[in-house]
N, C-alpha and C positions, 0 to 999 in steps of 0.2 A: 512306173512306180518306183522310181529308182532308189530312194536311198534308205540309208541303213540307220538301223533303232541305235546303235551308239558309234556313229560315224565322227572321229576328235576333230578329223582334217575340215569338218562341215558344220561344228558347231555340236556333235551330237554325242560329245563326250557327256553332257547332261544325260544322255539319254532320252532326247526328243525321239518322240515318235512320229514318223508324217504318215502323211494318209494313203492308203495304198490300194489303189482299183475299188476298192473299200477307202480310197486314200483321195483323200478332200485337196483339192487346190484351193481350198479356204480354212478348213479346218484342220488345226496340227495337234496332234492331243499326245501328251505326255505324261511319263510313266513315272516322273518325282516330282518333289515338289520344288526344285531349283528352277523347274522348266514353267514358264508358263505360256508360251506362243500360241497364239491363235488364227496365224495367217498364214497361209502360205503357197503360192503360186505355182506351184512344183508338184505335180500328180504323178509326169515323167516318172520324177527321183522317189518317189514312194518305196518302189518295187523294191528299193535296198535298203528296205527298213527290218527286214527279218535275218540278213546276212550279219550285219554287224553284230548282231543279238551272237549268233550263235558260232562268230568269233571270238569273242569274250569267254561264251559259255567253256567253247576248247578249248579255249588256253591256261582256264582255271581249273578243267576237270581233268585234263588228260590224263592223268595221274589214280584216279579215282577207281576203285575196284567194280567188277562189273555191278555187285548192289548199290554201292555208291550212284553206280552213273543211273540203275535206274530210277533210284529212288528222287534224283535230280530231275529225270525226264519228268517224271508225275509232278514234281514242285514244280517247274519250268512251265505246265501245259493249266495249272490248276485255275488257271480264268476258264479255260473253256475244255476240259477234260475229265474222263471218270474213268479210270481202270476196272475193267472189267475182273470179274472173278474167276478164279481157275476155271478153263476149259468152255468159258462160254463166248458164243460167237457174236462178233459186234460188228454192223457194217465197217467201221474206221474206231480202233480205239485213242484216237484225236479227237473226236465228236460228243458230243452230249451222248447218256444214253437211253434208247426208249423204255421206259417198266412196265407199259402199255400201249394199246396201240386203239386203244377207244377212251371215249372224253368221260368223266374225266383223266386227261393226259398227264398222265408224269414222267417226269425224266431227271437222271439221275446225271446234275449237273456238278463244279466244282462248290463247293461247300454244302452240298447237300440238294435237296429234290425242290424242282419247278413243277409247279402242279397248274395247267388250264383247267377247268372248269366248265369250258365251253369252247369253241373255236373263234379267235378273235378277228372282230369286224375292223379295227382301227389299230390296225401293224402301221408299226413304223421305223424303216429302214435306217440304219444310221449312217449309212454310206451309199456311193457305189454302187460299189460291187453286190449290196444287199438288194440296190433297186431292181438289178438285174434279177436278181433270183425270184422276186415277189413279183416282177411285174410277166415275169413266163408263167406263171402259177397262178394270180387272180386280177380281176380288173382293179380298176384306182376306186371302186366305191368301198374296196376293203380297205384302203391306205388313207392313214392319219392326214401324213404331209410327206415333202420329198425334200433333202435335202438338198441347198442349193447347186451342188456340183455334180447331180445327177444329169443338167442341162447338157453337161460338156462331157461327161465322163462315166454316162452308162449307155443302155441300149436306147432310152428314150429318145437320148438324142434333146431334138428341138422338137420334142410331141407335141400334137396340136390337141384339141377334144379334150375329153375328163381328167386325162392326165395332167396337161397341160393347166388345171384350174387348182390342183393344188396344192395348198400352198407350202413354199420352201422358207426353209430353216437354215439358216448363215454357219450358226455355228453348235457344233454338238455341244451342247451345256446344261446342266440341271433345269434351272427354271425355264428355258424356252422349251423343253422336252415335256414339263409338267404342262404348260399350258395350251399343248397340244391334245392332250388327255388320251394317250395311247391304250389297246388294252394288254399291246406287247411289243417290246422294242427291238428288234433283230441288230446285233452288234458283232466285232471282234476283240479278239482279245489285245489285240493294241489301242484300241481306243481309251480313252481316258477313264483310269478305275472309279475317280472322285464323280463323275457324273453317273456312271455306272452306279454307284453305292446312293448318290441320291435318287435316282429312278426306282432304285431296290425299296429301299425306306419309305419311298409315298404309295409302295403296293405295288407297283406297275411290275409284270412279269418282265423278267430281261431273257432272252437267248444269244448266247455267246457263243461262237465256233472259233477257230482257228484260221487263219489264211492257208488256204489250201495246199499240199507238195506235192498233189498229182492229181491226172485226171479223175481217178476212181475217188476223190475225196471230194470232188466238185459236182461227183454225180451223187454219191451218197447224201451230200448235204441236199441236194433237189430232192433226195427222197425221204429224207426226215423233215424236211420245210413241208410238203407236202402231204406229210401224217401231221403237223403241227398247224398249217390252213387247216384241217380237212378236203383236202384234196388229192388224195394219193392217186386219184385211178389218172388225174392229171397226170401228176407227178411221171408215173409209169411210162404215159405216153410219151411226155419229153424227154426221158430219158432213151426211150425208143426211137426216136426222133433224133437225137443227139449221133443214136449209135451210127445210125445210117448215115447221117452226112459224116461221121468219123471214116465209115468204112469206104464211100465214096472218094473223099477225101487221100484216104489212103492209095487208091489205084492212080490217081492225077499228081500223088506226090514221090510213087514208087523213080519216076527217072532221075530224081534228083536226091535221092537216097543216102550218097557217096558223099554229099556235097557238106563241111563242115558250117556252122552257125556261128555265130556269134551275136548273143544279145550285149545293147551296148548304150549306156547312157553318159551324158556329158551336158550338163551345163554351167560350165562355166568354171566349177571348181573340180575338177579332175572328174579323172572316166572312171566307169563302174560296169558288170559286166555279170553276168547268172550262171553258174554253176549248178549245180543239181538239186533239187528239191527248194526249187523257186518256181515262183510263177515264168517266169522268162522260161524254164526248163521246159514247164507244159507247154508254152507255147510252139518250142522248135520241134519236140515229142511229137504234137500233134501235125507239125507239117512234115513230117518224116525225117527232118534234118537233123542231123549228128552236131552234137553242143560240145560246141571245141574246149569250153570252159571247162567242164564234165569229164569230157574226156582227159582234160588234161591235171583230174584229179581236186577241181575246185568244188568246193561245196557253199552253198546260198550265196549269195549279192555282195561281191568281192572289188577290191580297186582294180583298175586296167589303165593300168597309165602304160604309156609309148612301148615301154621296151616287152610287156607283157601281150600287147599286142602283135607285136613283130613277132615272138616268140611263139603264140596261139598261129597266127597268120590265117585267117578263119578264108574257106570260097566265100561267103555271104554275111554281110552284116546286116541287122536289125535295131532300126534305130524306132523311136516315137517321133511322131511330129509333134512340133514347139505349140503349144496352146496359145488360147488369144493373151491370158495374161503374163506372160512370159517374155521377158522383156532378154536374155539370152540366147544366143544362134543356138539353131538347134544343132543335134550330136553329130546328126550328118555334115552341116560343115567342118567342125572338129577335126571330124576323119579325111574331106577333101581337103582342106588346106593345110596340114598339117607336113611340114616337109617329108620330114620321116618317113611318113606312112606312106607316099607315094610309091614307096618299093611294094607293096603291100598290090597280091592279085586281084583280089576284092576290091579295092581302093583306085586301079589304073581301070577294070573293068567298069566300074561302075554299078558293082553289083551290093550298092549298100539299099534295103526296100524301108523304106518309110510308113509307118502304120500308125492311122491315129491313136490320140491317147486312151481313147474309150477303149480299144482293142490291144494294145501295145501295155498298158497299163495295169489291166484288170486283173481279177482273181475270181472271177464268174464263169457260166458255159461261154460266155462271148470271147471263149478263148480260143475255142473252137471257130470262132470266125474270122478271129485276127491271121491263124494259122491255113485259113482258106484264104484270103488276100494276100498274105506270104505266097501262097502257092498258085494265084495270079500274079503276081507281081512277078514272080521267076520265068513263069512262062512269057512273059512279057517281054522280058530282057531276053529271054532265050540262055538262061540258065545252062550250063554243060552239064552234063550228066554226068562227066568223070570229074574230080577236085582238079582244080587247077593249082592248088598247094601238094605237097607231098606229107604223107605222114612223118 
């Protein structure tokens, strides 16, 4: 999901937004009105759509007294956020929040309260990363339609049966969303405000979250989608479900503990690379691996050109594998053929693991599984237990 919401070096000094695990290899939705793209090939580079954002943010705020910067946080989050009131406790105060927990439901979103009335039969996912969340939580006779990049880039995969009947939606846009006739549209807050404001306007409920900065906000959102289906005692179980293979997980990835990460994307116009409170973070989190970026004081979806590599020198790189419509090598050649890099221990070992985009990409529980193939994939290679880099 590699790239970032106001990237200059890529076009995204407009402030294009791409699609991010929640992020469309078709659909690019944009936060002004300079931008208007609608295509875009690159699910990869999504993932460094929230970094740039909150490069920007630093460099304008640094300076801001600490009310300042909060009062920014709350303007910053007010697509999909509600500040809670002194002293009361909210699973994630990033998240909508619940004012009830029987129908009918309301919740206390950005500009005021969403109210269901009953539990909706005809969700529909605006991404991704959305399909993932809905489709652990109820069958497809509750889902509108699926967006077309759920094929390549959620858990469905190439689902066969009910799923597979349908039908998908090209591109997120007003009137193809109305003539779906949802009775609730599950989105993020990068997606496009103008279609957002038109689904708002013809009635249709909207839910808007955030793209997640850690595990506990990817579980929280399973268990408010889950008060919002009517389905919590689901919800409860997947989340119980989650913990265990978390904790499973954990014993298979304790030998390789030591070992530094590096998530890494590349195509074509320079490298990019996840620092903390990214999706690439949860990913190395959950296979136990230490994020060289993180450590080395980076925060969200940062550039990694040549000499910041050398300088990171990670045991283990994480790449995405190239999609079908992606006409650039993927980030793993970058790294093997790059003269440079060949001093690089990672890089003569062979220890860069290649994870599809579904996995590599996402901002779902499937992050959880991307970080269980990670932790195949090491055991494969036979991974060392101690860094083969020095701190």
């Amino acid at each position: 999901m590699e790239l970032g919401r106001t990237r200059s070096d890529r076009g995204e000094g407009t402030r294009c937004e791409w699609v991010r695990g929640t992020r469309s290899p078709i659909d690019l939705s944009c936060c002004g009105p300079e931008c208007r793209a609608r295509e875009s090939s690159d699910r990869d580079a999504a993932r460094l759509t929230d970094a740039a954002r909150r490069t920007e943010i630093a460099a304008n705020v640094k300076n801001l007294p600490v009310v300042g910067l909060l009062a920014l946080a709350c303007s910053f989050l007010s697509a999909s956020v509600a500040c809670a009131p002194d002293g009361e406790v909210v699973a994630s105060p990033r998240l909508p929040r619940l004012l009830s927990k029987q129908f009918p439901l309301r919740l206390e979103c950005a500009g005021g309260e969403l109210t269901l009335e009953v539990p909706p039969r005809r969700v529909l996912p605006a991404n991704a990363t959305w399909v993932d969340f809905v489709s652990l939580l109820v069958g497809p006779e509750r889902v509108a339609a699926l967006p077309a990049e759920a094929s390549g880039y959620s858990r469905l995969g190439s689902s066969s049966g009910a799923w597979a009947e349908l039908a998908p939606f090209p591109v997120f846009e007003g009137e193809r969303i109305l003539a779906l006739a949802p009775d609730l549209v599950l989105a993020h807050a990068w997606q496009n405000p103008e279609t957002l404001a038109v689904v708002r306007r013809a009635g249709i409920p909207v839910l808007v979250v955030p793209v997640p900065e850690s595990w506990k906000e990817i579980t929280d959102t399973i268990e408010l989608l889950g008060t919002v289906l009517d389905v919590p005692d689901r919800a409860r179980e997947l989340i119980a479900e989650l913990e265990r293979r978390r904790e499973r997980l954990r014993a298979r990835a304790a030998p390789f503990g030591r070992l530094k990460a590096l998530s890494y994307t590349n195509l074509g116009a320079g490298g990019w690379t996840s620092g903390a409170g990214t999706t690439g973070a949860i990913l190395l989190e959950l296979a136990g691996l230490r994020n060289a970026a993180a450590e080395a004081g980076l925060t969200g979806d940062v550039p990694a050109e040549r000499e910041r590599l050398l300088a990171l020198a990670p045991d283990v790189f994480v790449v995405g594998r190239p999609d079908r419509s992606e006409s650039s090598p993927p980030s793993a050649e970058f790294l093997r053929t790059d003269p440079a890099l060949q001093e690089l221990e990672a890089v003569r070992a062979g220890r860069i693991v290649s994870l599809p985009p579904a996995l590599f990409t996402t901002a779902s529980p499937e992050l959880l599984r991307g970080a269980e193939v990670l932790i195949d994939e090491l055991e494969r290679l036979g991974a060392p237990a101690a860094p083969a880099s020095r701190d």
